[in-house]
C-alpha positions in Angstrom: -7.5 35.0 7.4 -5.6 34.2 4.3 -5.1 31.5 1.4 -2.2 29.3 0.9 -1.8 27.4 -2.5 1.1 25.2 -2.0 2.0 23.7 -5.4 4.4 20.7 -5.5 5.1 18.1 -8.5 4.2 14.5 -6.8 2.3 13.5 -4.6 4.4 13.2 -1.3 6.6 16.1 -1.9 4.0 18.0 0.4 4.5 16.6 3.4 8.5 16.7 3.1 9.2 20.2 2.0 6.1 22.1 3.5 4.1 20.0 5.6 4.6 22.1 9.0 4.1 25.5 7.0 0.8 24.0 5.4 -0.8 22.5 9.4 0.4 25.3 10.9 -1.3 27.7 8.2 -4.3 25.4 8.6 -3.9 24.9 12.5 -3.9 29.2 12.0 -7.8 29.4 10.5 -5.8 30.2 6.8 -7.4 27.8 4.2 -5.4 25.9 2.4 -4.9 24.6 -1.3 -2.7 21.9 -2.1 -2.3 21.4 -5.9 -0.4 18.3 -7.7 1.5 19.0 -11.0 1.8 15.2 -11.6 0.4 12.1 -10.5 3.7 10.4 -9.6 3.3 7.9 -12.2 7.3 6.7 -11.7 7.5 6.5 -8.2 8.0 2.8 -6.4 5.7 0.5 -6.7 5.0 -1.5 -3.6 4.2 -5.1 -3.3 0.9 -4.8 -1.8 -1.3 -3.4 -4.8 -4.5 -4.7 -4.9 -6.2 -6.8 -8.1 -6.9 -4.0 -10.5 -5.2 -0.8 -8.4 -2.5 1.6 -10.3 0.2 3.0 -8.6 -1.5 6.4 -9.3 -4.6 4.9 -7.8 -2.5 4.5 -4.6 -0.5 7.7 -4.4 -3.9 9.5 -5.5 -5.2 7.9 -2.1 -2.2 8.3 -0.2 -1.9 12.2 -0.8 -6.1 12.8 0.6 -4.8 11.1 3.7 -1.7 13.4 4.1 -3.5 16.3 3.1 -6.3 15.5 5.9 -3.7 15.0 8.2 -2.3 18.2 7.5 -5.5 20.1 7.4 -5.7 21.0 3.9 -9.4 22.1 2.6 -9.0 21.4 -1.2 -6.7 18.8 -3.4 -6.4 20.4 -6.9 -4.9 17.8 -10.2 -2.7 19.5 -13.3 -2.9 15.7 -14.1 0.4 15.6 -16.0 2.6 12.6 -15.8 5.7 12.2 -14.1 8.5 12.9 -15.9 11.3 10.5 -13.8 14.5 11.9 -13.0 17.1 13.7 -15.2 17.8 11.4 -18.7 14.9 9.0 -18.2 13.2 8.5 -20.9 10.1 9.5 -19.8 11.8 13.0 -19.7 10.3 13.3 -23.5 7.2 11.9 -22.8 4.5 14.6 -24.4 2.5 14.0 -21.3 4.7 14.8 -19.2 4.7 17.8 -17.2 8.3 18.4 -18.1 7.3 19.2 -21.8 4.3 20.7 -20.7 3.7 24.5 -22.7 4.6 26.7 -20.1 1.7 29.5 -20.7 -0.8 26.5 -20.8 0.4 25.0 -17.4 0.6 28.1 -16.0 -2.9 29.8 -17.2 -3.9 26.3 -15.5 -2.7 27.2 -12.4 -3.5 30.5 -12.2 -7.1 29.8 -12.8 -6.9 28.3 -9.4 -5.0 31.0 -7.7 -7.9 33.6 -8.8 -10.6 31.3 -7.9 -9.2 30.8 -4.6 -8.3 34.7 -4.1 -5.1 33.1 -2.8 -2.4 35.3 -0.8 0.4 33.4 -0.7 1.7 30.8 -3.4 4.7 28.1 -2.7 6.8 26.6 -5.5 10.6 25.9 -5.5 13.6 27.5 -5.9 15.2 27.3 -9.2 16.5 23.9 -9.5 13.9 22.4 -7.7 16.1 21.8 -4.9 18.0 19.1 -6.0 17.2 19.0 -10.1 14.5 16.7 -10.5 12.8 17.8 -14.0 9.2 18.1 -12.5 10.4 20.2 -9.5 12.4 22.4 -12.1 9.0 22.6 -13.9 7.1 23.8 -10.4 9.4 26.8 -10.2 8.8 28.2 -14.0 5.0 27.3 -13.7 4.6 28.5 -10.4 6.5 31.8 -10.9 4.8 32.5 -14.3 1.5 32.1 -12.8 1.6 34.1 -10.1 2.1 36.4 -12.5 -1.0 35.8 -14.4 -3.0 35.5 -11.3 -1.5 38.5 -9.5 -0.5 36.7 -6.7 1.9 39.0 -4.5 3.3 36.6 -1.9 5.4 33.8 -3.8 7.7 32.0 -1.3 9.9 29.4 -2.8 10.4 26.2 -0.7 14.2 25.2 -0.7 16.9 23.3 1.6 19.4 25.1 3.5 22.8 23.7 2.5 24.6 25.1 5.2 22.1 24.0 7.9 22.3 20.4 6.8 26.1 20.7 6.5 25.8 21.9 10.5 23.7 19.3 11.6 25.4 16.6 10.2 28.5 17.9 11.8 27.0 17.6 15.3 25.2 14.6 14.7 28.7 12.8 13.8 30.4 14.2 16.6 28.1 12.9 18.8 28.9 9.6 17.1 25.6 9.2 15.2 27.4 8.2 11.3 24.1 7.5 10.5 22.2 10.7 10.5 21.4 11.8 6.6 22.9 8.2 5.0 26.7 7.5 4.8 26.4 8.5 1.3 24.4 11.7 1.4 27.2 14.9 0.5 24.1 17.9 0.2 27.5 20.0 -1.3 28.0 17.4 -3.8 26.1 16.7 -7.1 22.5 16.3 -7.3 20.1 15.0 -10.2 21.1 18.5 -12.3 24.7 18.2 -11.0 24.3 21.4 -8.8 24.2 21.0 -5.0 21.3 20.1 -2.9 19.1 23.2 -1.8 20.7 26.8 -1.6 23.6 28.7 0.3 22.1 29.7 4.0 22.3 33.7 2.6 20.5 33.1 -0.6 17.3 32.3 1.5 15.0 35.0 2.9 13.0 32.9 5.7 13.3 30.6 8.3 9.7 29.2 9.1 9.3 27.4 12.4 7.3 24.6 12.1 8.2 22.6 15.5 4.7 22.7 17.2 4.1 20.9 14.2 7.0 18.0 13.6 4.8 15.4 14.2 2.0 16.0 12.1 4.3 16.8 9.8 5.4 13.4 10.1 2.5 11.7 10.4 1.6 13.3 6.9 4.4 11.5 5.5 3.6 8.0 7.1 0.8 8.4 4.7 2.8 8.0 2.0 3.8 4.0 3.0 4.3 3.0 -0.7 7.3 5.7 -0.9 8.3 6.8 2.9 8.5 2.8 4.6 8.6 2.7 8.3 12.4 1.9 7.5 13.2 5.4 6.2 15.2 7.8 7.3 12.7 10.4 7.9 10.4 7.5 10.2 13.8 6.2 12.3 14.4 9.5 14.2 13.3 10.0 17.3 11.5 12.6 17.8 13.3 15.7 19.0 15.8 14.3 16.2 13.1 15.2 13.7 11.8 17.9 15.1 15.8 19.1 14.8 16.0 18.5 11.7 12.8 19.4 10.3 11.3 21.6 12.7 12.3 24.7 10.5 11.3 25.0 6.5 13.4 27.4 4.3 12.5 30.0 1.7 13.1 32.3 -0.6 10.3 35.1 -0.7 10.4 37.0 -4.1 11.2 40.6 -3.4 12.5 40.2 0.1 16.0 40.6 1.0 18.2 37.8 1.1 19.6 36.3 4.7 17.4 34.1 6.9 15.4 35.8 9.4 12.7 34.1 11.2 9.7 34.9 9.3 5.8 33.7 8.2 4.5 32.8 4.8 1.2 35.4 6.6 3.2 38.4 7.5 
């Protein structure tokens, strides 16, 4: 058996971009590490806080419920601050993990990738699949301290353009209009002004992760204050979501590119 390190910027972004790869690892007998860059200091702020709680206070509690549901064995904190989206200004925040030092963050990191003995690390792919600053951040902190670490296997978790282009396709066809939002384009601009995810042959593996859809989900119901039983992701019905997110992308460093179905333990 192995170690996974799964490093993602907020709390929440787990669940959404490798929540089947981490229960399945886990489901496996591979421990699992989960560590948070930030503590998703700008995400919304629900209406229910109690006297006294933050919304870091809530995410912070959110996330240990996703990551039991998942199965993970450890939650690790950088404990930099969100940095918003692209031109806030909390962009040039000093304690954000946006201008964190990059050798710093990553020495941080890679202290936890030695201690762990970890096998396999996920971070993004280069533009954090769809530009936010702190998912930018995961891919140069990630890469640079696997480095550091020695850390062989570094998968980066992405979106396959393509695939959502397909599935939209069918679902529209069939005569759902509503399937990804009437204003969701994954080939037009995102928060960096590139498109969402990568190209279909820019991506190395195709993980599948449908045993696993619904604890997947059920990892994200965790996160109420930002994933509302009115979201997208909670409307589907089930073999809907397992469609859809029954399969996580990624681009393994050193592998060839072109999907094949493949194993972050391989």
């Amino acid at each position: 058996m192995g170690t996974l390190v799964a490093f993602h910027a907020h709390p929440d972004d787990e669940c959404i971009g490798t929540g089947g790869s981490i229960a399945r690892a886990s489901a496996e007998g591979h421990r699992v590490v989960l560590v948070l860059a930030t503590n998703g200091d700008f995400g919304e702020v629900p209406e229910d806080l109690a006297e006294g709680e933050t919304l870091v206070d809530r995410r912070r509690t959110e996330v240990l419920r996703s990551a039991e549901v998942l199965g993970v064995h450890r939650v690790a904190w950088l404990g930099y601050k969100d940095s918003g989206m692209t031109g806030w200004e909390q962009n040039a925040d000093p304690d954000a993990f946006h201008q964190a030092d990059v050798e710093f963050a990553a020495e941080r990191l890679a202290a936890i990738l030695r201690e762990e003995s970890a096998d396999v690390l996920t971070t993004y792919d280069w533009h954090g699949n769809y530009g936010h600053p702190d998912h930018i951040k995961v891919h140069v902190v990630g890469n640079r301290a696997a480095e550091l670490a020695g850390t062989a296997a570094v998968y980066e978790m992405t979106v396959n353009r393509d695939a959502i282009v397909r599935q939209m396709r069918t679902a529209r066809a069939a005569g759902d209009e509503a399937f990804g939002g009437e204003e969701f384009d994954p080939t037009g601009p995102a928060d960096d002004g590139n498109p969402m995810g990568m190209p279909e042959d820019e991506i190395t593996h195709q993980v599948d992760v449908r045993e696993y859809a619904e604890i997947k989900r059920a990892s994200m119901r965790c996160h109420s204050s930002q994933i509302t039983d009115t979201s997208f992701f909670l409307q589907m019905p089930p073999e809907m979501f397992a469609e859809a997110f029954g399969t996580e992308w990624f681009i393994k460093h050193g592998a060839e590119p072109g999907p094949r179905v493949g194993w972050l333990f391989e």
